[in-house]
C-alpha positions as CSV (number, residue, x, y, z in Angstrom):
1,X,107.6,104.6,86.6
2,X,111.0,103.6,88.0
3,X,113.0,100.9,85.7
4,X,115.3,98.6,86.7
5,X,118.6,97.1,85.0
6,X,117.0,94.4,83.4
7,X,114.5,96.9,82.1
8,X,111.3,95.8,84.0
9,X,109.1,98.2,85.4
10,X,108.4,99.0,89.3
11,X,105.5,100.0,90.8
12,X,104.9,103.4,92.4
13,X,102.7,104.3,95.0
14,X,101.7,106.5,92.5
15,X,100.9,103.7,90.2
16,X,99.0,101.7,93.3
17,X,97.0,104.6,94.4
18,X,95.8,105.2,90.6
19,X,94.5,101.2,90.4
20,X,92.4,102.2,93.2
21,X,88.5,103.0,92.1
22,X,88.4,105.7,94.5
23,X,90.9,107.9,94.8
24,X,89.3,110.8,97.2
25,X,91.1,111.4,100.7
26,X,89.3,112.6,103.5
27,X,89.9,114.0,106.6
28,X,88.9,115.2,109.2
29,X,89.7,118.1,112.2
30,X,91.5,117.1,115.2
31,X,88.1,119.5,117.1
32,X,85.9,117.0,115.3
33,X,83.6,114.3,117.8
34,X,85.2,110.7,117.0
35,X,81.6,109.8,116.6
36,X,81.6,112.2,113.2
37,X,84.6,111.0,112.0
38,X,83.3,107.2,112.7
39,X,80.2,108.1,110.9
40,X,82.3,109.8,108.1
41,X,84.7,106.6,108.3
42,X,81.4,104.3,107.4
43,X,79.4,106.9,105.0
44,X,83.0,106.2,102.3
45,X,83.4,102.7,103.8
46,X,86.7,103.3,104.6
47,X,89.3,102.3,107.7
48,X,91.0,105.7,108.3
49,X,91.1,109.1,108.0
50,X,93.8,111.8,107.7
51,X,93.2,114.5,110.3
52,X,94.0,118.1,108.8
53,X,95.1,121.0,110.6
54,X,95.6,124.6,109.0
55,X,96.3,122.2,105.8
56,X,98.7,120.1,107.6
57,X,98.1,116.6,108.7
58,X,98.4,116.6,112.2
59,X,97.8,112.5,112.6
60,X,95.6,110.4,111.3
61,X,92.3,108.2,113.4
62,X,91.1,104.6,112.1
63,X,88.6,102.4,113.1
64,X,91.3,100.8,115.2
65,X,92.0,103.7,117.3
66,X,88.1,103.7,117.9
67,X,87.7,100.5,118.7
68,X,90.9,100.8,121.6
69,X,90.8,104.5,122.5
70,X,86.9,105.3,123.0
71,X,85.1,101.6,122.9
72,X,87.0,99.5,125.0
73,X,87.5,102.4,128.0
74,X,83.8,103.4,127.8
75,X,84.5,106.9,126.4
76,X,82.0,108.6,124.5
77,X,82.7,109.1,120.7
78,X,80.3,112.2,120.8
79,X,82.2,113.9,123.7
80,X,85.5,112.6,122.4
81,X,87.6,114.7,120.3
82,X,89.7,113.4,117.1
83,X,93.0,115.0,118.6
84,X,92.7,112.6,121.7
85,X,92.4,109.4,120.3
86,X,94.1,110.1,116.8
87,X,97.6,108.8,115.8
88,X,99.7,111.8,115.6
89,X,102.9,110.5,114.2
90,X,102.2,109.5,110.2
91,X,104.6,107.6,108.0
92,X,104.5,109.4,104.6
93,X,105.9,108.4,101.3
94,X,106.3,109.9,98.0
95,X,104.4,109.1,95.0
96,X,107.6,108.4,93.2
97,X,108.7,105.1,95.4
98,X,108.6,101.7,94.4
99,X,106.5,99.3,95.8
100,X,109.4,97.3,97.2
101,X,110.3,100.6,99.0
102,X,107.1,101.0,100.5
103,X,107.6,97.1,101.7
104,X,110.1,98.0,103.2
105,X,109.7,101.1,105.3
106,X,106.4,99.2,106.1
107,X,108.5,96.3,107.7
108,X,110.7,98.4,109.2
109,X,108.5,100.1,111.0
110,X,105.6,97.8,111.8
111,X,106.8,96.9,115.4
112,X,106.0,100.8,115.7
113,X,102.3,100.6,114.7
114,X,102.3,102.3,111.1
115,X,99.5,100.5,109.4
116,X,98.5,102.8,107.2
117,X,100.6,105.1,105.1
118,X,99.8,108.2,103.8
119,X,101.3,109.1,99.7
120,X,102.4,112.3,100.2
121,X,104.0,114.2,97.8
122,X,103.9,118.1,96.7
123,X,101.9,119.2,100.3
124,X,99.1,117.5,99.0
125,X,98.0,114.0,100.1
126,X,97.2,111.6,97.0
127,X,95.8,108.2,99.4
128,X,96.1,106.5,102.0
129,X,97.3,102.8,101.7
130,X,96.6,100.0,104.1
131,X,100.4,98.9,105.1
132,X,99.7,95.5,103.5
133,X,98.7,96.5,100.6
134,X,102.3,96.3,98.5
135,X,102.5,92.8,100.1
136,X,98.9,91.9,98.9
137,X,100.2,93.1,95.2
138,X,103.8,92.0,94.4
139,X,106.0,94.2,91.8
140,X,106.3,92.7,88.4
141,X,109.9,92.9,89.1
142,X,110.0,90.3,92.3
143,X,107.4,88.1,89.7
144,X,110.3,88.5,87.0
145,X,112.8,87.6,89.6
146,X,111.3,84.5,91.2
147,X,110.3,83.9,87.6
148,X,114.1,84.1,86.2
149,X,115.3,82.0,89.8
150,X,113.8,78.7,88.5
């Protein structure tokens, strides 16, 4: 955990992933149909998935991509493969970053179209994190802030 001057704690994206009750990552191959990593994508009720090549990611798909790539131009998820609808440049952050980092880099970079965010840290990914997730849940430190500002 990263400490500021005054001695309260930030949040990593370590420490968010953690809080999460399930922690498993899955992925999927960019060969894969989008119609198996659909089905995968409801099977874990989840929004995205990281898409892993020789133990790389190689991009990541989420149900957005589905909805814009194969739905709405009358493709066919089962003839579809992963690698031609699937987002290939990911936004990664280490474990050890703050939560006001990850804010941050989100903001930075939402006019790009990172919305989710893959915790990466030691070649191995730890989660994936909706990109409004820090927002959603503020830092103790800006709580202590905007407490100590009034």
């Amino acid at each position: 955990m990263v400490v500021v001057a005054a001695g309260t704690p930030m949040k990593t994206a370590a420490h968010l992933l953690k809080s999460k009750a399930h922690q498993s990552v899955h992925a999927v191959a960019p060969e894969a149909s989008v119609f198996d990593a659909i089905k995968l994508m409801a099977d874990k009720n989840i929004g995205a998935l990281l898409v892993m090549e020789a133990g790389e990611v190689a991009g990541i798909i989420t149900e957005r991509d589905y909805a814009r790539k194969v739905v709405l131009t009358s493709r066919s998820s089962k003839e579809t493969p992963v690698r031609e609808i699937m987002t290939s440049a990911v936004m990664y952050v280490r474990p050890d970053q703050t939560n006001e980092e990850c804010m941050v880099l989100m903001t930075e970079n939402i006019k790009a179209g990172f919305e989710h965010r893959p915790d990466h840290g030691a070649s191995q990914q730890h989660g994936i994190e909706p990109g409004g997730t820090p927002v959603a849940a503020p830092s103790e430190h800006a709580r202590h802030n905007d407490h100590e500002s009034r």
